[in-house]
C-alpha positions as CSV (number, residue, x, y, z in Angstrom):
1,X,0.0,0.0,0.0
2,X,0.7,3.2,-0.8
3,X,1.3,5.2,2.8
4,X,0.3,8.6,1.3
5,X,-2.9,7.3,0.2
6,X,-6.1,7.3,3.1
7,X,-7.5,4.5,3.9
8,X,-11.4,3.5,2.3
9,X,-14.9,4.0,4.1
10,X,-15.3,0.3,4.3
11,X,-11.7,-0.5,5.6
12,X,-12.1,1.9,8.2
13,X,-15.5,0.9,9.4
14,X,-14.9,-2.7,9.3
15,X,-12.0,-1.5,11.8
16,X,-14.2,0.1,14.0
17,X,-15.5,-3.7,14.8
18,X,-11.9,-5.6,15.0
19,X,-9.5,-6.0,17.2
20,X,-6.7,-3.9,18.2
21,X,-4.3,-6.1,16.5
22,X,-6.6,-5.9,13.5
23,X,-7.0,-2.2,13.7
24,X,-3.0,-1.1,14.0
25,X,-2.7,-3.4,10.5
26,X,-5.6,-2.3,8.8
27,X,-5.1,1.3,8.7
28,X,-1.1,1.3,9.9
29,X,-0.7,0.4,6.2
30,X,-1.6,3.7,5.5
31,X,1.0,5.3,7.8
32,X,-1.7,5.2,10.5
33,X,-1.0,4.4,14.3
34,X,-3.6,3.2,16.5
35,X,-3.2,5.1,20.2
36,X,-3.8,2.4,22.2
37,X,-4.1,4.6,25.1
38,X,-6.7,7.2,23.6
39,X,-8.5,3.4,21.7
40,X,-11.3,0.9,23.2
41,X,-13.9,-0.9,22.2
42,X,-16.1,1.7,21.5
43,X,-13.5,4.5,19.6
44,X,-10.4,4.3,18.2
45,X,-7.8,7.4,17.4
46,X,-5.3,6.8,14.4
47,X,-2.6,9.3,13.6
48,X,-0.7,10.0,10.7
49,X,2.4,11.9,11.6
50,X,3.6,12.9,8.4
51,X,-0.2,13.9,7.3
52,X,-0.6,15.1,10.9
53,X,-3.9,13.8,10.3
54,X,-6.4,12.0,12.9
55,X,-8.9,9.7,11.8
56,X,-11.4,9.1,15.2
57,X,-13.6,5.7,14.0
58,X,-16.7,5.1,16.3
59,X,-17.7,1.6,15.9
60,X,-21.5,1.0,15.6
61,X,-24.0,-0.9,18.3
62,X,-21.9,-3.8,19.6
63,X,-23.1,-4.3,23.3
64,X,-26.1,-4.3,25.5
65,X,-25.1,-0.9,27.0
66,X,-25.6,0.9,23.2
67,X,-29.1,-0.6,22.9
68,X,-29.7,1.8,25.6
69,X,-28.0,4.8,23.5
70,X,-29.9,3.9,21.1
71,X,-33.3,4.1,22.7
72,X,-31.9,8.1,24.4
73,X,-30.6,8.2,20.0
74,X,-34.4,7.4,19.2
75,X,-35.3,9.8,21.6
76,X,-33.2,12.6,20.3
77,X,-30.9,12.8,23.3
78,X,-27.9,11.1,22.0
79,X,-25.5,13.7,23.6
80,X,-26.9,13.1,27.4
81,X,-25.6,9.4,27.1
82,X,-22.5,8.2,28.5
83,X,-21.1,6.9,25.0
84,X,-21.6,10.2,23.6
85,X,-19.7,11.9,25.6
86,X,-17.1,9.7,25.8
87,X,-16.3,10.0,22.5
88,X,-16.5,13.7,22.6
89,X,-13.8,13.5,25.7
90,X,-11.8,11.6,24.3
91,X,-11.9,13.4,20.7
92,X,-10.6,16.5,22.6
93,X,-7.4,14.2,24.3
94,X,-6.4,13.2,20.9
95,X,-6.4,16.8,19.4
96,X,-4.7,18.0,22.8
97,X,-1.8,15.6,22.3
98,X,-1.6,15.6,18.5
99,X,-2.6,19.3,17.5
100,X,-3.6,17.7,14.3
101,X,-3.7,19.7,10.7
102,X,-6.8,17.8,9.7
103,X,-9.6,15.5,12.2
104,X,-11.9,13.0,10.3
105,X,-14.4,11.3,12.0
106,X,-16.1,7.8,10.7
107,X,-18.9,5.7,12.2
108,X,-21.1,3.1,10.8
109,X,-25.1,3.0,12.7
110,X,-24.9,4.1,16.2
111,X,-21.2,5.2,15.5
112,X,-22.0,7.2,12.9
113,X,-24.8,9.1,14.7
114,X,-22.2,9.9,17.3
115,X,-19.6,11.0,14.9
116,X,-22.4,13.5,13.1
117,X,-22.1,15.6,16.4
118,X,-18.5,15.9,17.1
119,X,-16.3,18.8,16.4
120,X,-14.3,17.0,13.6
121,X,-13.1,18.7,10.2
122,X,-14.9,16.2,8.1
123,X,-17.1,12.9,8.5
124,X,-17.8,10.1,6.5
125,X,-21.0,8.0,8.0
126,X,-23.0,5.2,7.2
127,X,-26.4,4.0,7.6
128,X,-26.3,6.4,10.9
129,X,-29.0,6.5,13.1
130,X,-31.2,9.4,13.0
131,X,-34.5,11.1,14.8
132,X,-37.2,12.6,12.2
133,X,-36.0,15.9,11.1
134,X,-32.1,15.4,11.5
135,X,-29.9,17.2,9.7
136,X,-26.7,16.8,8.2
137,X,-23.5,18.8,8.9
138,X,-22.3,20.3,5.8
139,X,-18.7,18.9,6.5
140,X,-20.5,15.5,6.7
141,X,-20.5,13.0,3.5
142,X,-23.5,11.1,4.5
143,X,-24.3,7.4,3.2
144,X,-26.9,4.9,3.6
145,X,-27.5,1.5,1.6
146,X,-31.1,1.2,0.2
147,X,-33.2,-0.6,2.5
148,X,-31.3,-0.1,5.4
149,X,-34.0,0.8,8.3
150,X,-31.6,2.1,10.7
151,X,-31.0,5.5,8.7
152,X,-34.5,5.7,7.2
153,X,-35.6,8.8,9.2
154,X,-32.7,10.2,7.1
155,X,-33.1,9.1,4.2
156,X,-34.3,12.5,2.2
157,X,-32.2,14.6,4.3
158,X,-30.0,17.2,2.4
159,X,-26.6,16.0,1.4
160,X,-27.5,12.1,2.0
161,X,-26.6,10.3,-0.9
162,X,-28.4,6.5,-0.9
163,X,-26.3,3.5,-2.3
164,X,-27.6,0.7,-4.5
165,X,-27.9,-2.6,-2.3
166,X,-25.7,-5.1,-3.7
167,X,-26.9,-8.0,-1.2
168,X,-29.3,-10.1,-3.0
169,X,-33.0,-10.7,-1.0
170,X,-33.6,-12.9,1.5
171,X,-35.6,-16.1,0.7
172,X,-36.6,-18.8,3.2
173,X,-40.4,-19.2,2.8
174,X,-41.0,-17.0,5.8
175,X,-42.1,-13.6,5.4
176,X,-40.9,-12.2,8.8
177,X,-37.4,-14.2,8.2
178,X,-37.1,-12.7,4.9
179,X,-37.5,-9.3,5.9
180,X,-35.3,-9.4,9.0
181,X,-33.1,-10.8,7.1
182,X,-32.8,-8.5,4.2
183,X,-32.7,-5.3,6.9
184,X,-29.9,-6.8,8.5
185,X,-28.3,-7.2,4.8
186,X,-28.9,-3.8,4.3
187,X,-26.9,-2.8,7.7
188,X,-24.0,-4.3,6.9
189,X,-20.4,-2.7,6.3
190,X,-19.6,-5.0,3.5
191,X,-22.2,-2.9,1.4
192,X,-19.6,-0.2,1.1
193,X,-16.7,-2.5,0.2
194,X,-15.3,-1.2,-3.6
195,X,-16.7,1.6,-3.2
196,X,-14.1,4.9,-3.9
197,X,-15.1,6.7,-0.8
198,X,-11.6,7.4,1.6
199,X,-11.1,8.8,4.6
């Protein structure tokens, strides 16, 4: 890989999910470094020293404790929850110790929603959970996969541009199968994969 070149939506995303071990190779091929100490589970800070560039990745909903953000998210109060501001804390630790040129923010769902409100110089989201009526920062690029019911309160907002679904439909005979199924086809990160959006 080419270390001058940024890393893509779907590789950063996907990393949001991985391990740490994962994480430093994914985007450490890119001249990246994972701060372990700034990095959990929930957010990871990467840092480019010769870009002097930070890329903050909020992973999505991955434990019990975000289906509670995501009722306070449904209830338009994201930024009273705990994982909210966590991420906004430590967003502010990573530009205090790196005094970064350039911030970019990415989140997938949950992440994504978190990653619309931070003070970053650009985001790249997708299928982010929204509340009826949500707008989009104009330093965010905004994606959602058609079908995808997580981000369909967004869905007509300004600057939202909707991707074709490449997953075919679910079919097992069961009506309530195949449409769980095909929303939770429409969630997924691999829906971005080829796709020339970077970080």
């Amino acid at each position: 890989m080419d270390a001058s070149q940024d890393p893509s939506l779907y590789e950063t995303l996907k990393a949001s999910y991985a391990d740490a071990n994962t994480q430093k190779m994914s985007l450490g091929k890119y001249g990246y470094q994972r701060d372990d100490e700034l990095s959990n589970d929930n957010q990871q800070v990467y840092y480019n020293p010769i870009k002097q560039k930070i890329i903050y990745d909020v992973a999505g909903t991955h434990n019990l404790n975000d289906v509670g953000t995501d009722l306070y998210l449904a209830a338009g109060h994201l930024k009273d929850t705990r994982r909210y501001q966590e991420a906004a804390a430590t967003l502010q630790k990573a530009k205090d110790k790196y005094h970064p040129k350039e911030t970019v923010g990415a989140g997938h769902s949950l992440g994504g929603a978190v990653v619309g409100y931070l003070p970053v110089d650009k985001s790249y989201t997708l299928d982010k959970g929204a509340t009826v009526g949500q707008s989009i920062a104009p330093t965010e690029h905004a994606y959602r996969t058609r079908g995808d019911a997580v981000s369909a309160l967004n869905s007509t907002a300004k600057r939202m541009t909707t991707l074709a679904n490449p997953t075919k439909p679910v079919r097992t005979g069961n009506p309530f199968l195949d449409f769980a199924g095909s929303v939770l086809q429409a969630h997924n990160v691999s829906n971005v994969r080829g796709q020339p959006i970077f970080v």
